[in-house]
N, C-alpha and C positions, 0 to 999 in steps of 0.2 A: 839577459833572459833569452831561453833558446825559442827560436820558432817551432814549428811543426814542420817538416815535411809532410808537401802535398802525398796523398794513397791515390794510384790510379785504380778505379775498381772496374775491371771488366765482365758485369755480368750481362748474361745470357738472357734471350727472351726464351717461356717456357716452350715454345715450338721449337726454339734452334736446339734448347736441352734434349728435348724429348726424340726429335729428328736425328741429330748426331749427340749421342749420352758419351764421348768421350772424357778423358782426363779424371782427375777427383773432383767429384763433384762439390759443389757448396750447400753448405749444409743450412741454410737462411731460409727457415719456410716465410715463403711469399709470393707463391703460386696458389692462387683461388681455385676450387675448384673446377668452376667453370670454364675457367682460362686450361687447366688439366683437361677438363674433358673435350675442347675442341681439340687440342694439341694432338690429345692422344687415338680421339673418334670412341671413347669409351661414353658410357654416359656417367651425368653426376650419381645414379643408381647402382650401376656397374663397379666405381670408385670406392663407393661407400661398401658394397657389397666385399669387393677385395679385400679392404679394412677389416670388416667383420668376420671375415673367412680364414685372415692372416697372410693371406697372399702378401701385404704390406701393412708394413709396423704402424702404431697408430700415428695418425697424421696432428702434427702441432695445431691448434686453434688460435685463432686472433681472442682479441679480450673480448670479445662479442658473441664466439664461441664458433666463428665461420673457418672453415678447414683452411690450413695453411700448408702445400705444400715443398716440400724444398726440391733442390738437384737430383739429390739421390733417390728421392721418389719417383723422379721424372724416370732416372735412367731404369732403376726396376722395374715400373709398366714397359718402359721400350724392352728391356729382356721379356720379360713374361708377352707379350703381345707377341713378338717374335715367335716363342715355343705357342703360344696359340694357332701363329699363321701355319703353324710344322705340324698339328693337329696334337699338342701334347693337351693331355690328360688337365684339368685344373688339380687331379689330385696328386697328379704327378709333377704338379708345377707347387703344389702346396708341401711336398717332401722333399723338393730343389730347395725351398726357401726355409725348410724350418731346417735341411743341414747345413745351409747357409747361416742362420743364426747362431748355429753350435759354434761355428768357428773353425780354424785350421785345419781341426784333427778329422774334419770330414771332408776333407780335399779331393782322396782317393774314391768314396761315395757319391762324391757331386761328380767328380770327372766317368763314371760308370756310368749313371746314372743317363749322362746327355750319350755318352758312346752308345749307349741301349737305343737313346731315342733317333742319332744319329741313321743310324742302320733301319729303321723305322723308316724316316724320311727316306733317305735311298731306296726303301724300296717301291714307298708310294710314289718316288719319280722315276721310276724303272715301269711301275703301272701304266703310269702319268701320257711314259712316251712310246708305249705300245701300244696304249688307246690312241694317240696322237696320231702315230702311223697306220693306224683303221682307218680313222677321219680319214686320212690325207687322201689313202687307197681308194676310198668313196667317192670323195670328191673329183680325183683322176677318172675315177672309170665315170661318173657323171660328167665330167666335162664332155667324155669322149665321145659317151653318145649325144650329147648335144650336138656337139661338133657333127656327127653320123646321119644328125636327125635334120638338120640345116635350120635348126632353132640360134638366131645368137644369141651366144654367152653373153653378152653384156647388155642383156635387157635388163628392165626396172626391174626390181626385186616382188617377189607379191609379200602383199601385207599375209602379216600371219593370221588367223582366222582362232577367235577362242570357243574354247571346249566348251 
C-alpha cells in the first residue's frame, strides 16, 4: 500500500496577500470580510459596494452565506487601491477591469489606458513639487525673519485656534 506524501502548504495571511500581492495567487476563498476590510482600510460597505459596482468578481460565500475572499481578490483591491491613491477615476478603474475580464485581445487597451493615467500622475507630481518649493520658499523667508526679528525658532509651537 503506498503512503501519501506529506503537501507543505504555504499560505499567506490576508494582510501579507494584500501588502505584497505577489506571484499567482490562490484562489481558496477564505478571507472574511472583515479580515479584507482591515487589511485593506476599505470598509466591509466599500467591499460589498466594489462587488456590486463590478470593480470585483462576485465573491464566493461560506454555506452560511458570509463572503469568502480568496488571493486574487486580495491582490485586485491592492491594484485598484493603488490607481485610487493615483487619483484614478472609479470609472476608469471600472473600464481597467471589464477589459481585463475580456481577456488577452485587450492587452494593447489596458496598457493605454494606465500610459494615459500614467502622464496624469506625473503631472500631479510635477504640481505636487512646485507647490512644494512655494512651501519651502515660505518657510525660508519666515525663518529669516525670525532669525531678523531675535524671536527663536524653536519655540513651542502655538496651538492652532478653530474657526
Amino acid at each position: 500500500m503506498a503512503t501519501l506524501a506529506s503537501i507543505k502548504v504555504d499560505l499567506r495571511t490576508c494582510d501579507q496577500v494584500f501588502h505584497t500581492p505577489t506571484g499567482e495567487p490562490d484562489r481558496t476563498p477564505r478571507h472574511g470580510i472583515s479580515e479584507v476590510a482591515a487589511a485593506s482600510g476599505l470598509t466591509a460597505h466599500t467591499l460589498r459596494w466594489y462587488e456590486r459596482i463590478g470593480l470585483l468578481d462576485p465573491v464566493d460565500r461560506s454555506a452560511s452565506g458570509q463572503r469568502r475572499y480568496c488571493d486574487a481578490d486580495l491582490h485586485r483591491l491592492a491594484f485598484l487601491g493603488r490607481l485610487r491613491l493615483t487619483g484614478m477615476s472609479v470609472a476608469d478603474m471600472l473600464r481597467y477591469v471589464e477589459l481585463a475580464r475580456r481577456g488577452e485581445q485587450t492587452l494593447e487597451d489596458r496598457r493605454d489606458l494606465l500610459v494615459a493615467h500614467r502622464e496624469e500622475v506625473r503631472q500631479r507630481i510635477a504640481d505636487l513639487h512646485a507647490t512644494l518649493a512655494v512651501i519651502d520658499y515660505k518657510i525660508d523667508l519666515y525663518a529669516g525673519k525670525i532669525a531678523d526679528s531675535g524671536v527663536p525658532a524653536d519655540r513651542p509651537q502655538r496651538k492652532k485656534q478653530s474657526a
